[in-house]
C-alpha positions as CSV (number, residue, x, y, z in Angstrom):
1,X,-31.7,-28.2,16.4
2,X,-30.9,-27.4,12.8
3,X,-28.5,-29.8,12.3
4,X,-31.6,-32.6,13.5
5,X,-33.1,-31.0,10.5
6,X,-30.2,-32.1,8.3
7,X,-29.7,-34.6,9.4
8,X,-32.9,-36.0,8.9
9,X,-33.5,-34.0,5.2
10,X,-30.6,-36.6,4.5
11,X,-32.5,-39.7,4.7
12,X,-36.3,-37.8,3.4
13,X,-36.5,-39.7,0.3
14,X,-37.2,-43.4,0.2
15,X,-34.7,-44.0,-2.2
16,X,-32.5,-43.3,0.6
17,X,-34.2,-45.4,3.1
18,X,-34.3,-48.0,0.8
19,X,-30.3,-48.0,0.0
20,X,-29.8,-47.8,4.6
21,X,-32.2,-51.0,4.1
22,X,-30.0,-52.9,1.2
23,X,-26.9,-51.7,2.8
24,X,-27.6,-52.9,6.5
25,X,-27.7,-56.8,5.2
26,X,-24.1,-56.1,3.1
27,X,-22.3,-53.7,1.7
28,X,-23.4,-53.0,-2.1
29,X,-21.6,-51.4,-5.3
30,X,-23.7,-48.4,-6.9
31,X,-24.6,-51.3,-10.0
32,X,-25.7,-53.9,-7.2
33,X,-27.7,-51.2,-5.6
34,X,-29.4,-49.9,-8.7
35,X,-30.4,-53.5,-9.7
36,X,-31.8,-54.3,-6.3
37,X,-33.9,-51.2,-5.6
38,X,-34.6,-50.6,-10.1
39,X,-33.2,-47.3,-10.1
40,X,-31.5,-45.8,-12.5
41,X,-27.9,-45.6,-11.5
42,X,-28.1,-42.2,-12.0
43,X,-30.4,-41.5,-9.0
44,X,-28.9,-44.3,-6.9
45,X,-25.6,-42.6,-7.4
46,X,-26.6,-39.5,-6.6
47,X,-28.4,-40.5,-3.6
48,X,-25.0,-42.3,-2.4
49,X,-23.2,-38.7,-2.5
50,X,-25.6,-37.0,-0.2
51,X,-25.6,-39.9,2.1
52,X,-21.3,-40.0,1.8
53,X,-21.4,-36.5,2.6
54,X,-23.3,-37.1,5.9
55,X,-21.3,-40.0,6.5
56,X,-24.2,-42.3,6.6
57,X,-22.4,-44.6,4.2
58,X,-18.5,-45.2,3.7
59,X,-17.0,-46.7,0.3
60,X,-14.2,-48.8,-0.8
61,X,-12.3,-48.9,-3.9
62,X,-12.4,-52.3,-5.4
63,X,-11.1,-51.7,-8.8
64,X,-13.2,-49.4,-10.6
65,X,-16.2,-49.6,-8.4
66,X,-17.1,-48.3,-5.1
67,X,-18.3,-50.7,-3.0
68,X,-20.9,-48.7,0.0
69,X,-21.7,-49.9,3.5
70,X,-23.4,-48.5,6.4
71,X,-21.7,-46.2,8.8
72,X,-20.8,-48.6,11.5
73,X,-20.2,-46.4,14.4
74,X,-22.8,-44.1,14.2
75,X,-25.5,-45.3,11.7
76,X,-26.2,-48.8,12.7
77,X,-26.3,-48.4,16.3
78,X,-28.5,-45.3,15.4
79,X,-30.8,-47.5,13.2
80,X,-30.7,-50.2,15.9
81,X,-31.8,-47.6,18.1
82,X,-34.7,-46.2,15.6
83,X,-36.3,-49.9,15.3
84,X,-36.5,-50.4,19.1
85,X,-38.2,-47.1,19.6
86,X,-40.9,-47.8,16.6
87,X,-41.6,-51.4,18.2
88,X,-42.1,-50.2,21.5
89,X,-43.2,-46.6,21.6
90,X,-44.8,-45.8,17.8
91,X,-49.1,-46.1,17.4
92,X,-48.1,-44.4,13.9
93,X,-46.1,-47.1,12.9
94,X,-48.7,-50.0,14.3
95,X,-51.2,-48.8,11.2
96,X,-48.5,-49.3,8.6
97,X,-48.1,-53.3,9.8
């Protein structure tokens, strides 16, 4: 079970969850992303790498910028998946409406 741990230490910060969120309505460069969410592009870059190197997000080159998207295969279905679960099974998640 330790790789549930990392897998899930990989999305603990809500900067995180908040890039998954931008980047499931379209794919986003790090400048878009920092803009949306006002974080420094620092941090928002940052968080990109640890999410690349779990493969939560790929990136294209288009020119000098990397443009990020949501794992398509794994990641979406899996988030899919998540949201279903919370709306039918989670009393936690009924407090936070």
């Amino acid at each position: 079970m330790k790789e549930c741990n990392l897998f899930f230490e990989t999305l603990a910060t809500e900067l995180k969850t908040d890039i998954i969120a931008e980047l499931k309505e379209r794919p986003h460069s790090v400048n878009e992303l920092s803009a949306h969410l006002r974080q420094e592009r620092s941090k928002v870059s940052h968080a990109l790498r640890t999410l690349n190197d779990c493969r939560f997000v790929n990136y294209r080159k288009d020119g000098k910028k990397r443009v990020y998207s949501l794992n398509k295969e794994t990641i979406v279905p899996l988030l899919n998946l998540v949201g279903k679960h919370v709306k039918k099974y989670c009393k936690i998640c009924d407090k936070l409406k």
